[in-house]
TITIVO-837145 format. One line per field, with one value per residue (C-alpha): residue in one letter; x, y, z. Coordinates in steps of 0.001 Angstrom, whole numbers, padded with zeros to 6 digits, m for minus. Each point is the difference from the previous one (the first is absolute). Layout:
% TITIVO-837145
code	[A, ...]
xx	[X, ...]
yy	[Y, ...]
zz	[Z, ...]
***
This chain:
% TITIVO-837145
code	[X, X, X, X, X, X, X, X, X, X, X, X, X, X, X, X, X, X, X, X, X, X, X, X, X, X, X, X, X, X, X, X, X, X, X, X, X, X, X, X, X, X, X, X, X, X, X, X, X, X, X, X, X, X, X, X, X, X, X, X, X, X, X, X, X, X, X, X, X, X, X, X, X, X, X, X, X, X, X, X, X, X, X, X, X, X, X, X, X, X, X, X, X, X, X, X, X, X, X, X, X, X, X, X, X, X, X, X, X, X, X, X, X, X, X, X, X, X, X, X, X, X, X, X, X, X, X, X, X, X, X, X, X, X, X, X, X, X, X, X, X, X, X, X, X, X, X, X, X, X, X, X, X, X, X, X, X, X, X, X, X, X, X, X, X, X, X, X, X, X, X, X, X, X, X, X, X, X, X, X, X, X, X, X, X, X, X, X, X, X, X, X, X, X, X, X, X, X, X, X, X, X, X, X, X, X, X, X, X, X, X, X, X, X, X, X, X, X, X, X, X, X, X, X, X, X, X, X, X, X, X, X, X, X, X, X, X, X, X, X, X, X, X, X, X, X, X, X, X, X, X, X, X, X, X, X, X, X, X, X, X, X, X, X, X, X, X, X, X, X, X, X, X, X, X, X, X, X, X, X, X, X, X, X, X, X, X, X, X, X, X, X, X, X, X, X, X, X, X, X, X, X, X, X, X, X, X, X, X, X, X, X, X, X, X, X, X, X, X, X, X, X, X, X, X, X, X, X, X, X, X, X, X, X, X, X, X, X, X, X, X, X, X, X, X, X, X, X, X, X, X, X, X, X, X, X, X, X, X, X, X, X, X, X, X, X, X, X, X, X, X, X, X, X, X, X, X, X, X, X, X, X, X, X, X, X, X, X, X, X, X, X, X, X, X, X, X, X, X, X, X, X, X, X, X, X, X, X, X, X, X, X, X, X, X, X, X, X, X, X, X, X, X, X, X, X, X, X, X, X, X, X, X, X, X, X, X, X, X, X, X, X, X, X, X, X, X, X, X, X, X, X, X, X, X, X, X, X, X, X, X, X, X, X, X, X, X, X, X, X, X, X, X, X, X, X, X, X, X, X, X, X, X, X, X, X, X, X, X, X, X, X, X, X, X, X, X, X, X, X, X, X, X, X, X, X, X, X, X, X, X, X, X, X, X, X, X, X, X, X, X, X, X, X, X, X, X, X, X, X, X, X, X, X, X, X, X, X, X, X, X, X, X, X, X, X, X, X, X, X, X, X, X, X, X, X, X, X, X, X, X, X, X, X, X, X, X, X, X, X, X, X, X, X, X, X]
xx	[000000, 001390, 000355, m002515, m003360, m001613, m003627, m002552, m000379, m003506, m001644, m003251, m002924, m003042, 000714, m000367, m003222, 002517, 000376, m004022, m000010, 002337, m000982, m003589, 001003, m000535, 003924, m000278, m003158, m002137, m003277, 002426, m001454, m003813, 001561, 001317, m003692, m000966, m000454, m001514, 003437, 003804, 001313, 000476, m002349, 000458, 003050, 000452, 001741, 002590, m000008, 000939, 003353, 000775, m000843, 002805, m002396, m000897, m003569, 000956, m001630, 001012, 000666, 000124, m003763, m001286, m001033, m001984, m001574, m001062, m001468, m002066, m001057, 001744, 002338, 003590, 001061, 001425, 002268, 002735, 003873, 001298, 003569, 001398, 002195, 003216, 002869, 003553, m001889, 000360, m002455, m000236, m000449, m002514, m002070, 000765, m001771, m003458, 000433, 001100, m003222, m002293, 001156, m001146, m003044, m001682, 001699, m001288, 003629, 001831, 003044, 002011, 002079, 003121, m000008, 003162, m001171, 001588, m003517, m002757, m003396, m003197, m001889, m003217, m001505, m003975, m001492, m001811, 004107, 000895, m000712, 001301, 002930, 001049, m001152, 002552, 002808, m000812, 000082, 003618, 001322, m000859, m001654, m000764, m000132, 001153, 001454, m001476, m001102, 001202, 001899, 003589, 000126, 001904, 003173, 002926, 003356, 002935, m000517, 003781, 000283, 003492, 000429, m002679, 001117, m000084, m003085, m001785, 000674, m000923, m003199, m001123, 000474, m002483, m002816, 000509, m000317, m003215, m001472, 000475, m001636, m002834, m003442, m001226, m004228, m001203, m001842, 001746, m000644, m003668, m000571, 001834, 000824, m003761, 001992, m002268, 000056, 001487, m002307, 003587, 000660, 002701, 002856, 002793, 002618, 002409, m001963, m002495, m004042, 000463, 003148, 002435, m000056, 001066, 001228, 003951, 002385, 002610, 003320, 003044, 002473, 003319, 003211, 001370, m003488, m002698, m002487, m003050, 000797, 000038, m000405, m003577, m000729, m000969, 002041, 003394, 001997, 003671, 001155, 003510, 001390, 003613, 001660, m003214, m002085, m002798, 001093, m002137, m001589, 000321, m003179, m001448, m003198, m001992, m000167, m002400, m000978, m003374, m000925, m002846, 000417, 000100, 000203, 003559, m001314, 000625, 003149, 002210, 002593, 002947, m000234, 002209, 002627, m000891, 002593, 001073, m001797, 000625, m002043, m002237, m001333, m001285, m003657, m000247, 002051, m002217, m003424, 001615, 000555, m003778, m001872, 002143, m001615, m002970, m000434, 001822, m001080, m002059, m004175, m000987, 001343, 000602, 002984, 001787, m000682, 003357, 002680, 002359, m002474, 000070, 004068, 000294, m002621, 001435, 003345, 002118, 001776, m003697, m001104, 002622, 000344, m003591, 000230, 003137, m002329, m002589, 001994, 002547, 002841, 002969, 000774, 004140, 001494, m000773, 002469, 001742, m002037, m000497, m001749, 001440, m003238, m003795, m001422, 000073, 002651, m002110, 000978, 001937, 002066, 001501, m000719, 002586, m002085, 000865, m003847, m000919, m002108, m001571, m001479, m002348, m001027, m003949, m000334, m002485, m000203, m003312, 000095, m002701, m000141, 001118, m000034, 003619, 001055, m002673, 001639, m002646, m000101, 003853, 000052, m002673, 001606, 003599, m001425, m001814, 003503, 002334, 001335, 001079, m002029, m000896, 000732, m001681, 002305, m000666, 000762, m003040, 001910, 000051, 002974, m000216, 002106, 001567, 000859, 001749, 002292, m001944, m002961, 001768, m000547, m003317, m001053, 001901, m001202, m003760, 000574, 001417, m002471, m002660, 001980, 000873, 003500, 000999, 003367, m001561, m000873, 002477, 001311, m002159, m003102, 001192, 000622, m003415, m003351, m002996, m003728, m002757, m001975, m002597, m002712, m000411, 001339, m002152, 002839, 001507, 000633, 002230, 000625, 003305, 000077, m001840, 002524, 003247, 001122, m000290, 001696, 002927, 000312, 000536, 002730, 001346, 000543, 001307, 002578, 000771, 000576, 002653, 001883, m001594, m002036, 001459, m000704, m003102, m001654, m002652, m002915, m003469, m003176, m003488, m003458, m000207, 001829, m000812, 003426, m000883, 002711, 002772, 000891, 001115, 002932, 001041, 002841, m003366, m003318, m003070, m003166, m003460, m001869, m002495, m000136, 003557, 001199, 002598, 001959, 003508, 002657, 003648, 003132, m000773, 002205, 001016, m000091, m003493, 001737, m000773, m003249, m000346, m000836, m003104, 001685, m002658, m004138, m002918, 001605, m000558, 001823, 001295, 001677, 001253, 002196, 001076, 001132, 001600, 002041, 002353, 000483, 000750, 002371, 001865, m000030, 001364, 003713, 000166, m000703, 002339, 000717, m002774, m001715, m004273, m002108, m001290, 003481, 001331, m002832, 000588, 004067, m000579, m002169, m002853, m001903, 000082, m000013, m003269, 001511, m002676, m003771, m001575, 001327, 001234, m001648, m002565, 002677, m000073, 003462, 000844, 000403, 003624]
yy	[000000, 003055, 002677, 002570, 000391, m002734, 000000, 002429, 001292, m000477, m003125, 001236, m002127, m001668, m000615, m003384, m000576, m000156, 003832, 000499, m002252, 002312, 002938, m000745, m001448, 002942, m000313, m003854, m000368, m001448, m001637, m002252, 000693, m000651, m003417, m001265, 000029, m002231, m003132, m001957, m000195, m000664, 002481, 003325, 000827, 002550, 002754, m001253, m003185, 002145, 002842, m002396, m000232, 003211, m000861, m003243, m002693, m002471, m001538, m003821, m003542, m003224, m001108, m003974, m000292, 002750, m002146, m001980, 002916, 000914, m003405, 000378, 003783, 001647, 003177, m000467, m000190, 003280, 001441, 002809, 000063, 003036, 001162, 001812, 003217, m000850, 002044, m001505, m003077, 000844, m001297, m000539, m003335, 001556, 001017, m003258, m001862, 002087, m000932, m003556, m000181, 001628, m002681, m002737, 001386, 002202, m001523, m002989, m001695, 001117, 000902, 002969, 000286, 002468, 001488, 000845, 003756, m000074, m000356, m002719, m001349, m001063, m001947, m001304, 002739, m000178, 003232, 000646, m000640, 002941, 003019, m001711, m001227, 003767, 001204, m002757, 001294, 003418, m001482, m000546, 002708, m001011, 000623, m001960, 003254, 000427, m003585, m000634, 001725, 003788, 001087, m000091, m003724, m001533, 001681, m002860, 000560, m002590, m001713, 000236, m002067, 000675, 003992, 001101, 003327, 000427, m002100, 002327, 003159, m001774, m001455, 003231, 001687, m002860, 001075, 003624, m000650, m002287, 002609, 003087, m002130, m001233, 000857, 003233, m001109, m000755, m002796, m002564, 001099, 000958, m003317, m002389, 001830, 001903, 003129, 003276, 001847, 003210, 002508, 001202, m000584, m002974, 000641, m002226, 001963, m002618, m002830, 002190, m000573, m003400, m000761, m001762, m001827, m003153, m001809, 001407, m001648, 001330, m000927, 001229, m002320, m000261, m001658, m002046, m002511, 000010, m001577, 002180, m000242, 003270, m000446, m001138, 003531, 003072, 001998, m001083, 002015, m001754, 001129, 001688, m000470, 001780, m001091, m002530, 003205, 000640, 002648, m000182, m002140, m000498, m000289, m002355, 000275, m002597, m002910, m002986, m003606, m000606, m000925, m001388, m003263, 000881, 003799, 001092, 003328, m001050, m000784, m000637, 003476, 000286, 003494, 002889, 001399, 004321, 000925, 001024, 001592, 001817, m001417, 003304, m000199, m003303, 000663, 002703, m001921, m003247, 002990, 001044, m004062, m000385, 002874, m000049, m003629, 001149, 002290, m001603, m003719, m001839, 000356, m002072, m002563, m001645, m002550, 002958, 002203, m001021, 002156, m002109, 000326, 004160, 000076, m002077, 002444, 003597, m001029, m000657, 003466, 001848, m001606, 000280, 003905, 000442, m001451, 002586, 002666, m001242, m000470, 002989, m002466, m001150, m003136, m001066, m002777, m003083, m001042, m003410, m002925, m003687, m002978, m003278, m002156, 000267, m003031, 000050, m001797, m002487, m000701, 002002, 003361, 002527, 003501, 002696, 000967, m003348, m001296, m003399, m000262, m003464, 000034, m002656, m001661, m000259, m001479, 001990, 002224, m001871, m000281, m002827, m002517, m003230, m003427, m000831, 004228, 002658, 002706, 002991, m001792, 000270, 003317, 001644, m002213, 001761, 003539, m000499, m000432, 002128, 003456, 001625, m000227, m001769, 000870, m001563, m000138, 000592, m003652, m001542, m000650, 001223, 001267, 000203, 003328, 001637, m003634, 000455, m003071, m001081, m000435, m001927, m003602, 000320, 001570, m002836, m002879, 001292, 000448, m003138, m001879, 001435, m000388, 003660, m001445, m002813, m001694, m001425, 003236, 000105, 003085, m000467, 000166, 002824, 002012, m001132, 002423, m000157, 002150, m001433, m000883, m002556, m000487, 003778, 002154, 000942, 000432, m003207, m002313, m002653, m001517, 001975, 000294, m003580, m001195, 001195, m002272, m003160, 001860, 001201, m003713, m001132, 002898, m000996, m003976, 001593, 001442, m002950, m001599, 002431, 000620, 003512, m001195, 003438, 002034, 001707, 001705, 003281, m001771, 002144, m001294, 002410, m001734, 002689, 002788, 002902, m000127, m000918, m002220, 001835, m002838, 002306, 000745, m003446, m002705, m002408, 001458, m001388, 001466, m001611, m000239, m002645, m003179, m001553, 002273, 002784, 002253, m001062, 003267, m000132, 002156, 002223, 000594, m000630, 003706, 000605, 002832, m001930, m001750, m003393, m000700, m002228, m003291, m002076, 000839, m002210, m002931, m002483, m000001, m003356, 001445, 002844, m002600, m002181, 003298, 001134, m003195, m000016, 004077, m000458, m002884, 001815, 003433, m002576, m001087, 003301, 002773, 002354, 000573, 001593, m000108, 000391, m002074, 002914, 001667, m003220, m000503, 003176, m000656, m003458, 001691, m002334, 003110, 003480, 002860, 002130, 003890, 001914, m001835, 002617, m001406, m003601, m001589, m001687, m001733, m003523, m001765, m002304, m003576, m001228]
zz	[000000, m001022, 002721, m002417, m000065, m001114, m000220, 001120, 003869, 000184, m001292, m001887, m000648, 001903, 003697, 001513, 002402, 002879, m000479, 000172, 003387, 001698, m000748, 000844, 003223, 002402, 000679, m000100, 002672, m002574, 001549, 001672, 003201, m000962, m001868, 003474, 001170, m003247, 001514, m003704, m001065, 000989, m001745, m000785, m003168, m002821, 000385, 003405, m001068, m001113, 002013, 003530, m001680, 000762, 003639, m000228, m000657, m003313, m000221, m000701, m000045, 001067, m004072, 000958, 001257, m002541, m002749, 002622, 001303, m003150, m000449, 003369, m001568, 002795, m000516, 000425, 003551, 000361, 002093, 000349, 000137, 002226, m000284, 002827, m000841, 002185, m001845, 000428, 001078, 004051, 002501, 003784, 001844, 001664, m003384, m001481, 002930, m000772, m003808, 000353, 002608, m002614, m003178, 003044, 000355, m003034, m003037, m002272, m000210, 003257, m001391, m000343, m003141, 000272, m003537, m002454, 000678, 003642, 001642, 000956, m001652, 001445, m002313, 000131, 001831, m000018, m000808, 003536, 001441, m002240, 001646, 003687, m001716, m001399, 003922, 001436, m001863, 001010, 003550, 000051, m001869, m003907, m002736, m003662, m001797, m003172, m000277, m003720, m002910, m001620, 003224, 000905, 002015, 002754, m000133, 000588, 001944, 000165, 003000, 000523, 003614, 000698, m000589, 002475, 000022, m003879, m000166, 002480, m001763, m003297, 001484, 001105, m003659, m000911, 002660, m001234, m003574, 000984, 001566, m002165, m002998, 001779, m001391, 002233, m000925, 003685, m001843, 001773, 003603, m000696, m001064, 001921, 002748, 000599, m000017, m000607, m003339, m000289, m001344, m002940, m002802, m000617, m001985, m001217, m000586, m000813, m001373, m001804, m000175, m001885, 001749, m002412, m002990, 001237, 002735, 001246, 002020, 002169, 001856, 002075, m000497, 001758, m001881, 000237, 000135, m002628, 001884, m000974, m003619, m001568, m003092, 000593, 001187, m001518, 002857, 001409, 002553, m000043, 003393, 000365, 003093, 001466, 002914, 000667, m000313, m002714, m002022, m003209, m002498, m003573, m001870, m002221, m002062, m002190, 001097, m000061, m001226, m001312, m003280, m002207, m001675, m003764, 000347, m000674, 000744, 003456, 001293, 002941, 000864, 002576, 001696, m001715, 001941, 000547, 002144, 004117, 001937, 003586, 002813, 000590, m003919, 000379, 000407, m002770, m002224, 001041, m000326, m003451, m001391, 001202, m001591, m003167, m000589, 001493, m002744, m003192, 000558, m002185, 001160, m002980, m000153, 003535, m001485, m001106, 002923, 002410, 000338, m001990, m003027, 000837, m000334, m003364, m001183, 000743, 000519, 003318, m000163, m000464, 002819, 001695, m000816, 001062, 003519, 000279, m000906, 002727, 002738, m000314, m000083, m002433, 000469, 000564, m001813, 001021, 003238, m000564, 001506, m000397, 000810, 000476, 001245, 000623, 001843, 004157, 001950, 002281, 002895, 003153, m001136, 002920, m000860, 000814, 003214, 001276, m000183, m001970, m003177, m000373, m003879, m000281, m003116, m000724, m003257, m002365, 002669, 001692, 003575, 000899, 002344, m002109, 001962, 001615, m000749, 001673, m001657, 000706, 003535, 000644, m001328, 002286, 003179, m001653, 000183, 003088, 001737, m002441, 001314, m003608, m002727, m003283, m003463, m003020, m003138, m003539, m000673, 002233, 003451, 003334, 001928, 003765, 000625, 003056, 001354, 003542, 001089, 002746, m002446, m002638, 001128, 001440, m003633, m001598, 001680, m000633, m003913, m000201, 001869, m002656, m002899, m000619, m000076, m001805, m000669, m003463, m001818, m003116, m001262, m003245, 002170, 001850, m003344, m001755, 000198, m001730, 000121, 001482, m002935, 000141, 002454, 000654, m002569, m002813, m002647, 000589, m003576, 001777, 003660, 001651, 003883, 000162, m003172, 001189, 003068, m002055, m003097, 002633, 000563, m003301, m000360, 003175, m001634, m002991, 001241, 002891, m002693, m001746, 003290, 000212, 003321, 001886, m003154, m000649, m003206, 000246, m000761, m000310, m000707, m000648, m001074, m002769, m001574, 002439, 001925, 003610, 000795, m001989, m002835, m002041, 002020, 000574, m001250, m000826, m000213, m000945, m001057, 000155, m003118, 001111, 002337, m000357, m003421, 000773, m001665, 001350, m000168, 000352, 000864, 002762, 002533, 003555, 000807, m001756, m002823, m003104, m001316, m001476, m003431, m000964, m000576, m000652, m000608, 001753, 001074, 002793, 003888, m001336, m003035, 001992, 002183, m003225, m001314, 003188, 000493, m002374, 000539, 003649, m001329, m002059, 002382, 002807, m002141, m001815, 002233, 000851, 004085, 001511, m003559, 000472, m002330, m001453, m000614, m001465, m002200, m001787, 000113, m001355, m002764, 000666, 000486, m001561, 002679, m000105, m000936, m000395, 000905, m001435, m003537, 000330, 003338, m003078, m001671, 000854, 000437, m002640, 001294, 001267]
***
């Protein structure tokens, strides 16, 4: 992409409904309110449906008992996911123990699933558990708002265990970025919290009366761990630190992952490095990123209408010239930074202020008591005990933080004894994700969170069986092309297309700065390992030291590098 203008500022033509819907929201109140008193349904009808997004929940149905509920003439069985807004992923014991009680007690499966957006899920919420479920949070400090839809989401932060001092300072850059993006529309507390209108008029001076676009994702990350994945963001703050003080960030814009299966419109995009930054310009510069996509991004057609679609349209160096016109602020060049891994070291790490960290590994993220491992159960008995505090990580586990050595072994012996700790768990498992998919999620073409553990296994014999039993491969797994669990930054990714076909894509990278090329279209999990075996073979007696499979795919030329997704993610690699 050249750095000139490329296409116009302003995309011209019909708008999409989702336009209409927010601007005749009343500031995104709706008649959600009036809908919660509906008691002939499950769900939220008409505008509504879409309009609880906004308010961090998705309208979903149990998918394996809906034919048969069709069959006895009854609507779906309907019931709500709520996402909690937790930026950098921090939570008290003390919180967690009202929230784990709550899954016991008001949800349909009991879990709680710690997301790859550094925050936890309820699902299967009934819709007369809704409005007590958003009043519970509130309870203990939280809120769900602005979790989903055209809003600025979760913001992540590296949950960086060992420099607590960094990590603080960091942290709290994420809660104030959270914060000064938030919707200002007192929908939310009149709603769920039986707050009393204001007789003013609401204004949104950042977000504007139909808010943005599209979704946009945000994250301060510190080097020299990319654990939130960046380049899945529309936003990235790199910090800068000096001394082990945060001095700055460098900024990246334009990221993000989705796609649509035959629309090469659409397209996968690392973020686009803007420049540095001084720490007292990051909320205009972060105001200025925001309302220049706020005001240039596609309303017409929502697969265009992401940031990354907005900067291979104008042009990085427009957009990038714009924001400096916002905010009031040249950017620097960039500082020097790098990344050398992403995924989280499990186990016990000492931080520099002498407390423990005790990562634990929950696989897909779902906490639920399992027979032989209570996980949710040894978590709540964990955090009714713990003194720090917990932190969830953008990879779906949970680190127990602010450890002091007279804890350790009582918090040891009780993760162990419910199988938060296990001797077993491979380093392949450990570096596997995958979106929840099917029962729940309406999107969902193929399995993925109930798929992946038997998938890891076959990996796992693999590469047993090639001496590689230590070794471990990014592996990412989503039920359909929307980008939930980040395949298209991985070594292996697959992408559902229907029950047991996948896309299968190749030649990421261990750090997450390079996406993988579509190797083969709309095959089966069993071809996926035939063609994995000999791959892993070969990657086992050639590889160079330290060599990724991703990096050695694209050395080996088995695979040709994507340069530029915007013009050859779409070209299938020829076979080997």
């Amino acid at each position: 992409m050249s750095k000139k203008q490329q296409g116009p500022l302003i995309v011209e033509g019909k708008l999409a409904d989702s336009e209409r819907m927010k601007l005749q929201s009343n500031f995104l109140r709706g008649t959600i309110a009036q809908d919660l008193k509906n008691g002939l349904t499950g769900g939220f009808e008409g505008d509504n449906f879409l309009l609880i997004r906004f308010h961090g929940m998705y309208q979903q149905d149990d998918r394996d008992i809906r034919a048969e509920r069709m069959e006895q003439k009854l609507e779906p069985r309907h019931a709500m996911m709520l996402r909690c807004r937790l930026p950098g992923g921090v939570i008290t014991p003390k919180q967690w123990l009202d929230i784990d009680k709550f899954a016991s007690e008001h949800t349909l499966y009991g879990s709680i699933r710690i997301t790859n957006r550094q925050t936890f899920q309820f699902h299967g919420i009934l819709k007369g558990d809704v409005k007590p479920a958003h009043q519970m949070l509130a309870h203990v400090g939280l809120d769900a708002l602005a979790t989903a839809n055209d809003v600025n989401r979760n913001v992540l932060c590296t949950s960086n265990p060992v420099q607590s001092e960094l990590h603080q300072q960091a942290y709290e850059w994420a809660k104030k970025i959270s914060e000064h993006l938030l919707p200002r529309t007192r929908a939310y507390a009149e709603i769920w919290l039986d707050k009393e209108k204001i007789d003013s008029t609401d204004e949104e001076p950042i977000l504007g009366t139909t808010y943005l676009p599209r979704k946009f994702k945000t994250t301060v990350v510190i080097p020299p761990l990319n654990d939130v994945d960046l380049h899945a963001n529309d936003m990235n703050f790199v910090a800068i630190e000096q001394h082990g003080k945060l001095i700055g960030f460098n900024v990246l814009v334009g990221g993000g992952l989705a796609m649509t299966h035959g629309d090469t419109n659409t397209f996968p995009r690392l973020a686009s490095e803007f420049g540095y930054i001084a720490l007292e310009d990051t909320l205009a510069i972060a105001e200025a990123i925001v309302t220049t996509q706020r005001d240039w991004g596609n309303r017409t057609e929502r697969k265009n209408a992401k940031t990354k679609y907005t900067l291979e349209r104008v042009g990085i160096e427009t957009f990038k010239q714009e924001v400096e016109r916002r905010a009031g602020v040249k950017f620097e060049e960039i500082r020097p930074y790098q990344f050398t891994h992403r995924g989280d070291q499990i186990g016990w790490l000492k931080g520099i202020d002498n407390k423990w960290h005790l990562t634990l590994f929950v696989e897909n993220g779902r906490l639920i008591d399992y027979p032989q491992r209570a996980l949710k159960t040894g978590v709540a008995k964990i955090a009714a005990i713990h003194q720090g505090d917990f932190r969830l990580t953008a990879n779906q586990n949970l680190i127990v933080a602010g450890i002091a050595e007279a804890e350790k072994h009582a918090i040891e012996q009780i993760a162990r004894q419910h199988g938060l700790i296990s001797d077993e768990v491979s380093s392949q498992r450990e570096n596997s994700m995958a979106c929840v998919s099917f029962p729940t999620c309406p999107l969902a073409m193929a399995e993925a969170e109930r798929f992946l553990p038997q998938f890891v296994s076959e990996v796992d014999n693999i590469l047993a069986m090639q001496g590689l039993g230590d070794e471990h491969i990014v592996l990412r797994v989503t039920g359909c092309p929307n980008g939930c669990g980040r395949a298209m930054l991985a070594e292996v990714g697959l992408v559902g297309k229907a029950l047991d076909r996948y896309n299968l894509y190749l030649g990421g990278n261990r750090i997450g700065s390079r996406i993988p090329r579509l190797y083969r279209e709309n095959i089966s999990s069993a071809e996926i390992l035939t063609i994995l075996t000999p791959l892993i073979a070969r990657w086992g007696k050639e590889r160079t030291e330290n060599e990724g499979f991703g990096d050695f795919l694209i050395r080996a030329d088995i695979v040709k590098p994507v340069i530029n997704s915007a013009v050859d993610f779409y070209q299938v690699q020829e076979a080997v």
